[in-house]
C-alpha positions in Angstrom: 0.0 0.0 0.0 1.6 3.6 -0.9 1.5 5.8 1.5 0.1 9.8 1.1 3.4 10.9 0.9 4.7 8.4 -2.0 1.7 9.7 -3.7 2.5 13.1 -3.9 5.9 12.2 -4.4 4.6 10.5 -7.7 2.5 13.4 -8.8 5.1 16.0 -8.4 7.3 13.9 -10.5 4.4 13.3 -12.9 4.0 16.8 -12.9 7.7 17.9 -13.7 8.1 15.3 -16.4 4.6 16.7 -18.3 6.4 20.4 -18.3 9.5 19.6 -19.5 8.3 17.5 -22.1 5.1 20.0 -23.0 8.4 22.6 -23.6 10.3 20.2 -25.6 10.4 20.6 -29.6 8.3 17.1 -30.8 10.9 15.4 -32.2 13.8 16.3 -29.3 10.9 13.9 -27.1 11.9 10.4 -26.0 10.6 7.5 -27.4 9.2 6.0 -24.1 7.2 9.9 -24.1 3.6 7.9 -24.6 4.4 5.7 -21.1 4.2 8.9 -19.6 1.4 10.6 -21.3 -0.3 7.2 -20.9 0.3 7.3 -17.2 -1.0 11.1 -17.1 -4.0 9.9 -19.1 -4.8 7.3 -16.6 -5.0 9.6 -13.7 -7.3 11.4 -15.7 -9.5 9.1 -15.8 -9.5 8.1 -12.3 -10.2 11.8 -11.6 -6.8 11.6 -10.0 -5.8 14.1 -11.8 -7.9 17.4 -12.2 -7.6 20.7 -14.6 -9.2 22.8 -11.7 -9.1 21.9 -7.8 -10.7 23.9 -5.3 -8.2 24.6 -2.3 -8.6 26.1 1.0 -12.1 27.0 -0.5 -10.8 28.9 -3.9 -10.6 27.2 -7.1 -7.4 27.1 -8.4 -5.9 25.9 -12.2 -3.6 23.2 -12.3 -1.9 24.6 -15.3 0.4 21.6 -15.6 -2.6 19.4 -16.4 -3.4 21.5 -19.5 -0.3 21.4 -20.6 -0.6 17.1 -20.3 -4.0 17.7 -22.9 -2.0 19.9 -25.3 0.8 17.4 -25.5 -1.6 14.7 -25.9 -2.7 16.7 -29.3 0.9 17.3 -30.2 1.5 13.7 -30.0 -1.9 12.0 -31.6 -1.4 10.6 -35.1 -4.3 11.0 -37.1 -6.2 7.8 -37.5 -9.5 6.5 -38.9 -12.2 5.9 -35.8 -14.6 4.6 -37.4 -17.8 2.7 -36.0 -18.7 0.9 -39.9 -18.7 2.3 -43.5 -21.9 4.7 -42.3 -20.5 5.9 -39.5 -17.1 7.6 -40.2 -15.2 9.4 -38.0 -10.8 10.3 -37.7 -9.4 11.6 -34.7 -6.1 11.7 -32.6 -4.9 8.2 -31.7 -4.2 9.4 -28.3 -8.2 10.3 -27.7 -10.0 7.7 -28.6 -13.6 7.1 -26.9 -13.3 5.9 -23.1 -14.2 2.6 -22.4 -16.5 1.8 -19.8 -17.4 -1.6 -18.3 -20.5 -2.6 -16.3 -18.3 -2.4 -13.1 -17.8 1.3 -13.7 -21.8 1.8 -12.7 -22.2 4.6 -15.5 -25.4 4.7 -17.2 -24.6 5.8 -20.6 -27.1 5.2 -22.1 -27.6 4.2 -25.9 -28.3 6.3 -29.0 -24.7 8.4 -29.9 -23.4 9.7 -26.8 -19.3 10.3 -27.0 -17.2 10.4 -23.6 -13.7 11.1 -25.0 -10.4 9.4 -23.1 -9.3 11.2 -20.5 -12.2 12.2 -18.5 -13.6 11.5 -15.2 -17.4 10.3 -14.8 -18.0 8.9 -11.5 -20.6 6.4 -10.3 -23.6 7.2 -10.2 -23.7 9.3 -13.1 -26.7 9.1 -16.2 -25.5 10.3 -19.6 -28.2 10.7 -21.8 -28.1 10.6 -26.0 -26.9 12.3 -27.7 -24.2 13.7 -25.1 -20.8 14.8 -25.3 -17.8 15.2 -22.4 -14.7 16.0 -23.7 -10.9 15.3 -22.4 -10.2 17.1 -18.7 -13.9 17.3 -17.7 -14.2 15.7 -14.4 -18.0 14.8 -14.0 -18.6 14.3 -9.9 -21.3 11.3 -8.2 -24.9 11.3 -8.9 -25.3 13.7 -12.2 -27.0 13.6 -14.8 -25.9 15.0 -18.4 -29.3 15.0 -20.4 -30.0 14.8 -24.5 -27.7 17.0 -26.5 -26.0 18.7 -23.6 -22.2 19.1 -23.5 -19.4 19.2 -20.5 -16.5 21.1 -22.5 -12.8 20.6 -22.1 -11.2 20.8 -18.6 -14.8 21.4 -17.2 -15.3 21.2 -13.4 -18.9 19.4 -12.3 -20.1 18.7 -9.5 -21.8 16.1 -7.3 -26.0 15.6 -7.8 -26.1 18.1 -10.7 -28.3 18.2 -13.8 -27.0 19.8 -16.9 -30.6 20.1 -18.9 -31.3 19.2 -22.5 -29.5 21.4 -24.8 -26.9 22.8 -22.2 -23.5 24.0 -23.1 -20.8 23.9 -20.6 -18.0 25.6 -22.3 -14.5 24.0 -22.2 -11.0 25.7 -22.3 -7.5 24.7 -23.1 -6.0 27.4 -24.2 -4.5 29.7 -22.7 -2.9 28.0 -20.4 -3.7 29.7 -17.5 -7.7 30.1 -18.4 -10.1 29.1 -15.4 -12.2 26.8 -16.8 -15.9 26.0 -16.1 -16.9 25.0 -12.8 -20.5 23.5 -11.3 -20.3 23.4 -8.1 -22.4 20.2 -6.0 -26.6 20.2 -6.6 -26.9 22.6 -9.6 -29.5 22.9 -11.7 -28.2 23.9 -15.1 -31.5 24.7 -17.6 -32.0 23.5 -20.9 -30.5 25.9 -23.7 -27.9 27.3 -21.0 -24.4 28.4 -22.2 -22.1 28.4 -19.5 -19.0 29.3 -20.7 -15.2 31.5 -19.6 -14.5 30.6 -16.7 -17.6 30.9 -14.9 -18.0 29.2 -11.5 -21.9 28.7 -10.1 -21.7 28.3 -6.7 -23.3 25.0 -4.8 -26.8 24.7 -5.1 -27.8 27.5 -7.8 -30.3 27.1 -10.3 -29.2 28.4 -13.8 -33.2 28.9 -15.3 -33.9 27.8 -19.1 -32.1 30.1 -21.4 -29.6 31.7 -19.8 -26.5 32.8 -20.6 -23.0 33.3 -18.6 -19.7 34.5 -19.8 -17.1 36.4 -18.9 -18.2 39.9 -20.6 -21.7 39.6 -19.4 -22.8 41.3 -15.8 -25.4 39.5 -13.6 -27.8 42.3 -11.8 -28.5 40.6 -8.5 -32.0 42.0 -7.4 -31.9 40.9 -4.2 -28.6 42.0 -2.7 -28.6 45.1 -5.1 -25.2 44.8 -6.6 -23.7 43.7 -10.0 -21.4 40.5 -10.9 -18.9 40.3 -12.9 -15.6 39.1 -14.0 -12.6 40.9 -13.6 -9.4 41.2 -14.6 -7.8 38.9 -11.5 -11.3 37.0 -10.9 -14.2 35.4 -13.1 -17.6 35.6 -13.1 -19.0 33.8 -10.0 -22.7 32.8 -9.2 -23.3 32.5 -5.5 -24.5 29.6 -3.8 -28.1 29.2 -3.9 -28.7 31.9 -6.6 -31.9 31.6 -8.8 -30.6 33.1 -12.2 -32.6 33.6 -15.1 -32.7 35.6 -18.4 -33.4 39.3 -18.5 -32.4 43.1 -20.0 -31.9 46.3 -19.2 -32.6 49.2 -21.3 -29.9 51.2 -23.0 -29.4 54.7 -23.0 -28.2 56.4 -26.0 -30.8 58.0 -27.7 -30.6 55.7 -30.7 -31.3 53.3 -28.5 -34.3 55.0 -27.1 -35.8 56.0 -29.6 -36.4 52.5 -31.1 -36.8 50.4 -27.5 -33.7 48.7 -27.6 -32.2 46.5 -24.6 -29.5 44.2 -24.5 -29.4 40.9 -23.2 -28.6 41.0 -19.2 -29.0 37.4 -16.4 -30.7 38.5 -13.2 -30.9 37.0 -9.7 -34.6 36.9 -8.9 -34.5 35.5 -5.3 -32.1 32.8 -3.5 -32.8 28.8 -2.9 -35.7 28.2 -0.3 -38.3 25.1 0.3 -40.2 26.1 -3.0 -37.8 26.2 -5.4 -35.9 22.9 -3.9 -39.0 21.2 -4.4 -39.1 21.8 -7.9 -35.7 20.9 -8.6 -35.3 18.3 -6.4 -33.5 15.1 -8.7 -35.7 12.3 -9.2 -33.3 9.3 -7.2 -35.5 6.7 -8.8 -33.9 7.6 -12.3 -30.2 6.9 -11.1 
């Protein structure tokens, strides 16, 4: 049995070896470079390994991880993915589709989802088709992904959430240093959200049908009486418990009056109480 401190031992070396190599011209690399992006990969996959961790209560980048996904790129040959003659598809050999057995208790469940190498989906969790998570989204206990919804590159979710039908959870690998998306635990993400730059919604929120987050939109919270949004050392952050839902605000040149115009602006209508858990509360009989 390793102990805790042979473990971070392991990952620090892990760590070192990705940035050197990740800096390193392609063809300067060792030949034994795929046992370690193999062995970066698999930590992935365990969820091991994570783009984003939150620490002492502030998510943090693991920029070193990003840098592991990029190299991956950098070192996938092209080759020919295909399902049958109908069904063609050609990708990077180092991203092929994750395979999941029984054991894994995953329900994925049939008609063209894709879960790409290199994520993490843990127990528990319901994928239904079509879906897509992509490499470096970690995808916590107990959530469900619903029909053509999408967890994005490097995107941080949570325990108990439900990303709607239609929902777009942005990804990020570049640059480097980008925060990418996170979901905090028991979430409701609606159907036709975009959740994308960075954005963090704090535990519990509930992101109503058609909204919109990104890092050059402000969120008018109507309760507290103050404005959200990201700046240039922090990104946009939904509280815990937040109700957020579409809305807009006039604007005020007198072009703009003149004809009615508004622009697009999210608004926090109220915070989490009995009512509104009650009508997002996640049907356990489905998982």
């Amino acid at each position: 049995m390793k102990t805790f401190i042979t473990i971070i031992a392991e990952m620090q070396n892990l760590q070192e070896s990705i940035e050197r190599a990740f800096e390193t011209d392609l063809e300067k690399l060792p030949t034994n470079i795929f046992d370690l992006f193999e062995e970066f990969k698999a930590g992935l996959n365990a969820g091991r390994i994570r783009a984003a961790e939150k620490i002492a209560g502030s998510w943090q980048v693991n920029h070193w991880v990003k840098k592991g996904i990029l190299l991956g790129f950098r070192l996938g040959k092209l080759v020919d993915s295909s399902i049958n003659d109908n069904f063609r598809f050609f990708d990077k050999h180092t991203y092929p589709l994750k395979k999941f057995t029984v054991t894994d208790n995953v329900r994925q469940v049939p008609g063209g989802s894709s879960i790409r190498d290199g994520s993490f989906v843990a127990p528990g969790v319901v994928i239904m088709p079509p879906a897509y998570v992509n490499v470096g989204a970690y995808v916590d206990a107990k959530t469900m992904i619903d029909s053509h919804a999408l967890v994005g590159s490097c995107a941080q979710v949570g325990q108990k959430v439900h990303v709607s039908a239609a929902a777009q959870i942005g990804g990020v690998l570049e640059p480097v240093g980008a925060m990418p998306v996170i979901i905090e635990d028991n979430v409701l993400v609606g159907g036709n959200c975009g959740i994308y730059e960075g954005t963090i919604v704090g535990d519990h929120a509930v992101i109503g049908a058609g909204t919109i987050l990104t890092g050059s939109v402000a969120v008018y919270d109507l309760v507290n009486e103050t404005v959200l949004r990201k700046t240039a050392t922090s990104p946009l952050v939904i509280p815990p418990g937040a109700v957020v839902v579409p809305g807009s605000r006039p604007l005020t040149s007198a072009f703009a009056q003149q004809h009615g115009l508004s622009v697009y602006s999210p608004m926090i209508i109220k915070y989490r109480d009995a009512k509104t858990d009650a009508a997002t509360a996640l049907e356990e009989s489905l998982r």
